[in-house]
Structure formats: C-alpha cells, structure tokens
C-alpha positions in Angstrom: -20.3 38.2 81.2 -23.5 39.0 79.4 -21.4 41.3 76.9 -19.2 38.4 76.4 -22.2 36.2 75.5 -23.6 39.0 73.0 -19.8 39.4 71.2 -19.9 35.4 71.1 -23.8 35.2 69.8 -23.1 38.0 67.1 -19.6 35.9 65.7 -21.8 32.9 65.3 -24.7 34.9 63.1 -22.1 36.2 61.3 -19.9 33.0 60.6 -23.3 31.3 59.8 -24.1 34.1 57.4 -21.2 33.4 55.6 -21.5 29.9 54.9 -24.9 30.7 53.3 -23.5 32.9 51.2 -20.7 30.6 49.9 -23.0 27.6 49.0 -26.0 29.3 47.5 -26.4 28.9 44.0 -25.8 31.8 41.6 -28.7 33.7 41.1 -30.6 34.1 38.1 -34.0 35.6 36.4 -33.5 32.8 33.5 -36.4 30.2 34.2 -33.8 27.1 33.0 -30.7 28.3 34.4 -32.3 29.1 37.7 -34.5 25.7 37.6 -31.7 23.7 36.4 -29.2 24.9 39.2 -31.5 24.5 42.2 -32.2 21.0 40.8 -28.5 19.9 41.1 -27.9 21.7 44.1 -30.7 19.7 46.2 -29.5 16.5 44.6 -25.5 16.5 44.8 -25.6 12.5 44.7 -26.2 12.4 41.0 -23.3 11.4 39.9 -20.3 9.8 42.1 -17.5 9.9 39.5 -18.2 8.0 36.0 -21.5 6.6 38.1 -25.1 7.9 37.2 -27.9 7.9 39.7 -30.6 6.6 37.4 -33.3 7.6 39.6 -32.3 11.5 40.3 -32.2 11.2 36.1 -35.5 10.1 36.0 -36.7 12.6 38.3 -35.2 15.2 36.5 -36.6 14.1 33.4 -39.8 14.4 34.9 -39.1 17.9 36.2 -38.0 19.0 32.7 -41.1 18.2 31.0 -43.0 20.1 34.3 -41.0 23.1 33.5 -41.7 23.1 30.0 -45.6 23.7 30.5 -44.6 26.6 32.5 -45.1 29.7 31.0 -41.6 31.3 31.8 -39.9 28.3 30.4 -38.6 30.7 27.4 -38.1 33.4 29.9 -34.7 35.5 28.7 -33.2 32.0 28.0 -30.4 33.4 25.2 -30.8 31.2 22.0 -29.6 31.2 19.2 -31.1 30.1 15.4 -29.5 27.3 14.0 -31.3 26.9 10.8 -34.7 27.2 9.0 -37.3 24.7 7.1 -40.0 24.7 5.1 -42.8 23.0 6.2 -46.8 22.1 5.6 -49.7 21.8 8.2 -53.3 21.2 7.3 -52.0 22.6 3.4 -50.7 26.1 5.1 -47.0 26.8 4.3 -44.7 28.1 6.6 -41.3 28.2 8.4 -40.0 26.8 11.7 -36.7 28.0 13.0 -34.7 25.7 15.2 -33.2 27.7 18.1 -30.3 26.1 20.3 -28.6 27.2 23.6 -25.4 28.5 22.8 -21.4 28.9 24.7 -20.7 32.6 25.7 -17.6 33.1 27.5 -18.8 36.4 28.6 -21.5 35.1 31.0 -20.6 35.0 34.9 -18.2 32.2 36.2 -21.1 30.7 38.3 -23.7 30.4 35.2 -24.6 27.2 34.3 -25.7 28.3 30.9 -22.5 27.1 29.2 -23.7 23.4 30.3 -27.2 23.4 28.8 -28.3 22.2 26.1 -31.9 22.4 24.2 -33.1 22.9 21.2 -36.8 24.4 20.4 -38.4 24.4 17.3 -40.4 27.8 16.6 -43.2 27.9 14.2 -42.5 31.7 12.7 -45.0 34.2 11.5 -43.9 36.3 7.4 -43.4 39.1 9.9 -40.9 37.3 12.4 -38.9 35.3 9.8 -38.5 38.5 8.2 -36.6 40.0 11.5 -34.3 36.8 12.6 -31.0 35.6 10.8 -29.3 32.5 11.0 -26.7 32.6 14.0 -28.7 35.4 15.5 -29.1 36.0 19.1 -32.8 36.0 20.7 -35.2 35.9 23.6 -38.3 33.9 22.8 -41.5 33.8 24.2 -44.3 31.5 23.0 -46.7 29.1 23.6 -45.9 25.3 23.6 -46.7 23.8 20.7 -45.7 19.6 21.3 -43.1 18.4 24.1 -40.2 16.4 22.5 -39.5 12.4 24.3 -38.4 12.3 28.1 -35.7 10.0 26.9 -33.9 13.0 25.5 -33.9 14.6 28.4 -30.2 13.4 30.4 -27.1 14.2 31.6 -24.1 14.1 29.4 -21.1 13.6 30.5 -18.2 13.4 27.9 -13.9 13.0 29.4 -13.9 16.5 32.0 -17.8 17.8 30.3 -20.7 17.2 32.3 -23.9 19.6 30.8 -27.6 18.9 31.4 -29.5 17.8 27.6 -32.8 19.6 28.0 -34.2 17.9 25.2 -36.4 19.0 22.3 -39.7 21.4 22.2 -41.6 22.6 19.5 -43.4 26.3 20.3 -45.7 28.8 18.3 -43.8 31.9 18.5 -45.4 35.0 19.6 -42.2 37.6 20.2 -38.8 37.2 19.5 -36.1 39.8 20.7 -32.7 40.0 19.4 -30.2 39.8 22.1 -27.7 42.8 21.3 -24.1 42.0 20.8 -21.7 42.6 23.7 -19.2 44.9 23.0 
C-alpha cells in the first residue's frame, strides 16, 4: 500500500512538472522580449477575437513607459539603423540615428521579437557614427534621453498580425555593438 501511494505521489509531481513546462513562456535575457512576454502571458484576456480590452492596453502602456526608465531597457535588444539626420541643440551639430526592431527568421519559434515594434532615436558621438551603417545590426546601450507619447504605445493587429507597438524613445548613446551576421 504505502509503495503504491509513493508510485502514485511521484506520477502526479511528474505530470504537474510537465504542464509547467508546456505553458511557461520562452525564456529570454532581452529586457523587451522577456518583459513583453510575461506581460501577455498574465493577461490572456486582451483581446477576444477582433475585440480589444482597453484597459489591459492602458496598463500596458503604462508598463512600457515603466520599462523604459529601466536601465536594461536597451539590453541585447537587436536593432537595426534605419536612417540618419542632421540636427542642432543649443548651436552644437550633430547626428541622431533612428534604430528600429527588425524581422529575423532565424530567431527561435517561441520569440516574440518578430511582433515588436519600436523605434529609438540615438543621439551619436564623431566616433560612433563613424562605426554604424545604415541597415546595420546593433546592441545599444544608453541613457534615456526624452520618452515618446503613451498613445503610441498599442497593440496592432492587422488581418492574421497581431505585434505589440512599443512606441518611440529618444537615448544618448554611450556603446553600440554590431550584431555579427549569421552565417
């Protein structure tokens, strides 16, 4: 009887085990991915078909511009340069780069990555415009600068698409790696 018991107490861990496993949420060491992810998995109800919950939104727009004051915001979040401008503050010269999340279809089938949009405005130093190239690949890490509008900050759902529109963030650069090419 009480080996019976212990067989029957060890199938339940296990089975129990398992189901944690299934539904946990991919794991990740990029502050956004990782951030964004748990977010949607604690609040499944945000959207029910073509319906929006406007408050989960709103709480999530609120949580968005939290994360952005955190100092791993940045953190190995792949971007990649879109364009550069000329610009002048207080009579000083210089460039910003805007930097957007980009598709890879190499990234695991779990990442969310491929869903997330944002777009951050670096202010670049002679020495760091002189290593970037537009459509390169980097890993940025800065200070932020200005925090774009909350009302930028939504879900987008277009037909079968449904992403997560992180919004718009202006940073001072103070390192930028290139991300090397996969072979």
């Amino acid at each position: 009887m009480k080996r019976n018991f212990l067989l029957f107490a060890a199938a339940i861990l296990v089975s129990c085990s398992n189901n944690e496993t299934k539904e946990a949420p991919v794991a990740s060491n990029i502050f956004i991915e990782r951030n964004v992810s748990e977010f949607v998995a604690q609040h499944p109800e945000w959207t029910n078909g073509d319906n929006t919950n406007e408050e989960i939104t709103d709480k999530f727009q609120h949580e968005v511009k939290r994360w952005s004051n955190e100092e791993d915001f940045l953190k190995d979040m792949p971007l990649q340069l879109r364009e550069l401008r000329d610009t002048t503050l207080n009579g000083t010269a210089f460039k910003i780069g805007t930097f957007t999340g980009y598709n890879d279809n190499t990234r695991p089938s779990g990442s969310i990555l491929n869903y997330i949009q944002v777009k951050i405005d670096g202010v670049l130093s002679p020495e760091q415009l002189a290593q970037v190239k537009i459509d390169g690949k980097y890993n940025l890490e800065g200070m932020l600068y200005k925090q774009g509008s909350r009302k930028d900050v939504k879900l987008i759902s277009v037909a079968d698409f449904k992403g997560y529109d992180l919004g718009k963030y202006l940073f001072s650069l103070t390192k930028i790696t290139p991300i090397a090419a996969k072979p």
